[in-house]
N, C-alpha and C positions, 0 to 999 in steps of 0.2 A: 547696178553699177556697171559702165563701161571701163574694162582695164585695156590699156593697150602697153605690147613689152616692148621696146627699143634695144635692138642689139644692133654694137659695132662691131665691123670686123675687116681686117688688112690680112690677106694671104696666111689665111688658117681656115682653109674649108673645111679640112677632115674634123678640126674642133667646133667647127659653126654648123656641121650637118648632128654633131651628138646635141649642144644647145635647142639648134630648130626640132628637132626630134624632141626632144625632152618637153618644147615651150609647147609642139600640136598636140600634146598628149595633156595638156592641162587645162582648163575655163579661162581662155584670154582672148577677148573680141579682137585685138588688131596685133600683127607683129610688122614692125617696120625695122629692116633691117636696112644701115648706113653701112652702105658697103665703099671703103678709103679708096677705090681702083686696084683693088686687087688683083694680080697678075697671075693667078695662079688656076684660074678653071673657076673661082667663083660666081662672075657674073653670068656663065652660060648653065652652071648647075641651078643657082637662080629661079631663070628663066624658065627652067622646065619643073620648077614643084608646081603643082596644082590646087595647095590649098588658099581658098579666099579669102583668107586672115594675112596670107603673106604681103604686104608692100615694100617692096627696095627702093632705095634711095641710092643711086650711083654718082659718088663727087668724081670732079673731075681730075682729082689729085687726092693725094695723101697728105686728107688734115689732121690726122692722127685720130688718138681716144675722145679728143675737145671738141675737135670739128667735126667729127663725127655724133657726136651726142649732140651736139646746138643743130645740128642737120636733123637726125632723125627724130629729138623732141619737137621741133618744129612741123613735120610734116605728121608726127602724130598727132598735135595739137590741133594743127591745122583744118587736118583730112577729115576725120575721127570727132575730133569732140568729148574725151574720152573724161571721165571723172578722173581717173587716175594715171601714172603712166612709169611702167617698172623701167629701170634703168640694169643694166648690164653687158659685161665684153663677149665679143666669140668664145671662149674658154670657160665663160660662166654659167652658169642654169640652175635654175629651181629642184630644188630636192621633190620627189616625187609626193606631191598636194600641196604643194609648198602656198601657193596660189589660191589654193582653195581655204586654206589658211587666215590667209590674207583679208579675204573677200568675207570670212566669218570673223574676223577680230574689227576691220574697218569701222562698222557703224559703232563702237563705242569707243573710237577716238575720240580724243579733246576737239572740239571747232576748230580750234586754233591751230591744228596738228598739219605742217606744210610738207612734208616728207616724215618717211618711215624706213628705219632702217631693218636688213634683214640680219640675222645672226650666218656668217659665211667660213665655212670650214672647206681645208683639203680636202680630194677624195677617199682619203684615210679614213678620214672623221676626224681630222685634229687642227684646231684654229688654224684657219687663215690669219697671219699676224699682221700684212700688209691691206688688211679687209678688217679690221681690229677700232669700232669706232669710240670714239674720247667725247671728253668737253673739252673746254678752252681753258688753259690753267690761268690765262689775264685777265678774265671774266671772274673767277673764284677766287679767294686770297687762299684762304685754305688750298685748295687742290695747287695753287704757284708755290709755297713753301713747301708741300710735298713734293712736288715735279725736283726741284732745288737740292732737296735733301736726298732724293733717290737719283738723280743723276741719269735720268732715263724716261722714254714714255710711261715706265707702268704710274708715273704718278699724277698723268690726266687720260690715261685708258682705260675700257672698261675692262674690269678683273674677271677671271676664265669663272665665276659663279656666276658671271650675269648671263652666262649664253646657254645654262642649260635647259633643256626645253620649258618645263613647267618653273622658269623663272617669269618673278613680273617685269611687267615691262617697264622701260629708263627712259630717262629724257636726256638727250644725249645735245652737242651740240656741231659735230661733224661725222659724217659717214663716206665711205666710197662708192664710188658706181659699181657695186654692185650689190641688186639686188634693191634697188635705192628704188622708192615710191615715191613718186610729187603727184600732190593734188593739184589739180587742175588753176585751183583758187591762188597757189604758190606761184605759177609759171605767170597768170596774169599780172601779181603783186611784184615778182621779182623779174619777169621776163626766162631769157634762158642761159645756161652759162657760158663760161667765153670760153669762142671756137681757137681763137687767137692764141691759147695758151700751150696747143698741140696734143702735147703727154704730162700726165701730171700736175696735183693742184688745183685743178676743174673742180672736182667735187666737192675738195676742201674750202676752195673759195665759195661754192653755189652754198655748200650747209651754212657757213657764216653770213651770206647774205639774206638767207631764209632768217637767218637767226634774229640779225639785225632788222629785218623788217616786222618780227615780232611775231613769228610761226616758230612750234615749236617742231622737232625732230625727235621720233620717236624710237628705238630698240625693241622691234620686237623677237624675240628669241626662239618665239614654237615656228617663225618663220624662216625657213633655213634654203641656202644655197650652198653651190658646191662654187669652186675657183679651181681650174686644174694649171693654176698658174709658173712660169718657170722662168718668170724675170727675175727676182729676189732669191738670193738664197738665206744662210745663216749669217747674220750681222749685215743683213740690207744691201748685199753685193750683186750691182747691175749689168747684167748683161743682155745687150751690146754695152760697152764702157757708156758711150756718146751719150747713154741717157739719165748721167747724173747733172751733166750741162742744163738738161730741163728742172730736173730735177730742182736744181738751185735756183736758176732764174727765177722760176714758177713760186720760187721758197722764197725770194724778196718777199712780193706780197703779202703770200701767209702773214709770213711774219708782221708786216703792214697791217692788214684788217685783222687780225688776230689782237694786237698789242696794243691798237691804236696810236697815232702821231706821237706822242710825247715818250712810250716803251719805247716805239719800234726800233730804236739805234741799239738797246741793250738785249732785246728779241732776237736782233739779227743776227748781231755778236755771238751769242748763248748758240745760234743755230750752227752758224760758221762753224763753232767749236766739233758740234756733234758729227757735222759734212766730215769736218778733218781728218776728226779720230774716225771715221769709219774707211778712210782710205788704207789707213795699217791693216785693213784685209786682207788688201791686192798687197801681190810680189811689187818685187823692187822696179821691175820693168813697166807695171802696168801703176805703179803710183802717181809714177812723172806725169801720167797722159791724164790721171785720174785728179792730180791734184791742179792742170792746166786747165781741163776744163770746168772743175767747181770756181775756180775763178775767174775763167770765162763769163761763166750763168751767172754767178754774186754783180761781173760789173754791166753785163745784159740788161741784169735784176732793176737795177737802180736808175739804169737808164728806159725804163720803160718799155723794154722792146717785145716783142709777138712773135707768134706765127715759126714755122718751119726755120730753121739755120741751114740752109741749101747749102752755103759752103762746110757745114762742119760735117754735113752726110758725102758730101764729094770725098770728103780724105779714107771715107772708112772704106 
């Protein structure tokens, strides 16, 4: 089995030298790292590692987490040839054999099996909630009346039994980039995901198109990564604010290929509501801007639009 890992990263070297530290200490033929033009010393520290596994990808701009993943799965695909290909951020990396794990659970997947999720926890040891992968509650009637009735993800997420080590594995139908496996045979069937979408939603949209193309996504849970992430805090509160604009727009869609044409007007709605109430997190000062741009992204959303918002990064 050829594995090759993809990491992105924008101006966090001190957390992309513990990742590449972690990924050379592990059985993984190629590491391509998509580096967004990082301004911070990354592309010259780069240049001077010596190991032969390392390949950078340097864009010419900051396409965020999206662009950076359709960059660096491409030049793994490309370059490499690889059977397989791990997906994760700068701030991400494999729990120690994590990898090796992997590479002994792989040959008794399903055929069918298009990607594989890992179980991702803080550096605590306590879930990753924003790394926390579901099924589709529009796909299940079941799982839509419980989502309904509980008023919250926990009723299309997976429940904290399913992540402990010697749990079996799920079939799940979204995961996040991280920690995230595509077979080789997935990226040819569905291609790669969109660069255009920036931050957020990428992966959510990639697992439903595996979905939809009839590969299944797997949870495996003795398979564990860490996330030493600090965008999210308690009640999904984003910092920098600007990034629930993506947030939202990116959340049209979902909503869209989630609910399918005839939901998605009451999908969106149902979504709207949760965006809302989660802005009663923020003070009174930081609602205004909070609830300006979730209506921004919502009318982005629907008009089809991509890629970076150059003006809404000028303001900040």
């Amino acid at each position: 089995m050829i594995l090759a890992a993809v990491v992105v990263t924008f101006n966090r070297l001190d957390q992309l030298k513990i990742t590449l530290a972690r990924l050379m200490a592990e059985k993984v033929d190629h590491i391509v790292v998509a580096d967004n033009a990082s301004g911070d010393g990354t592309a010259a520290w780069l240049a001077n590692q010596s190991d032969p596994r390392l390949h950078v990808v340097t864009l010419a701009d900051n396409r965020g987490g999206a662009g950076g993943f359709e960059a660096g799965m491409a030049a793994a695909r490309d370059l490499f040839d690889p059977d397989w290909v791990v997906l994760m951020d700068d701030d991400a990396r494999p729990c120690p054999g994590a990898l090796r794990v992997f590479r002994n659970e792989a040959p008794d997947l399903e055929p069918s099996t298009g990607a594989v999720a890992a179980a991702v926890f803080y550096p605590d040891g306590t879930l990753c909630e924003m790394n926390r992968p579901s099924r589709n509650p529009f796909w299940n009637l079941g799982l839509f009346a419980r989502t309904l009735l509980r008023g919250s993800r926990r009723g299309f997420h997976m429940d904290d039994a399913a992540f402990a080590p010697d749990a079996d594995a799920r079939q799940i139908d979204v995961a996040s980039f991280v920690g995230y496996f595509v077979h080789r045979d997935a990226m040819d069937r569905v291609g790669l995901p969109e660069g255009g979408l920036f931050i957020y939603g990428d992966d959510v949209l990639y697992s439903l198109r595996l979905r939809r193309a009839g590969l299944g996504i797997t949870l495996l849970p003795a398979v564990r990564f860490e996330h030493d992430c600090g965008t999210m805090g308690e009640g999904f509160i984003y910092r920098p604010l600007w990034k629930i604009y993506y947030h939202c727009r990116n959340g049209v869609d979902i909503a869209r290929q989630a609910a399918g044409p005839f939901v998605f007007p009451l999908a969106l709605a149902y979504y709207t509501v949760i965006w809302w109430r989660r802005g009663r997190h923020y003070d009174a000062g930081e609602r205004a801007q909070y609830n300006r741009l979730m209506w921004q992204g919502l009318r982005d959303g629907l008009r089809g639009k991509r890629g970076r918002n150059d003006a809404l990064h000028a303001k900040q």
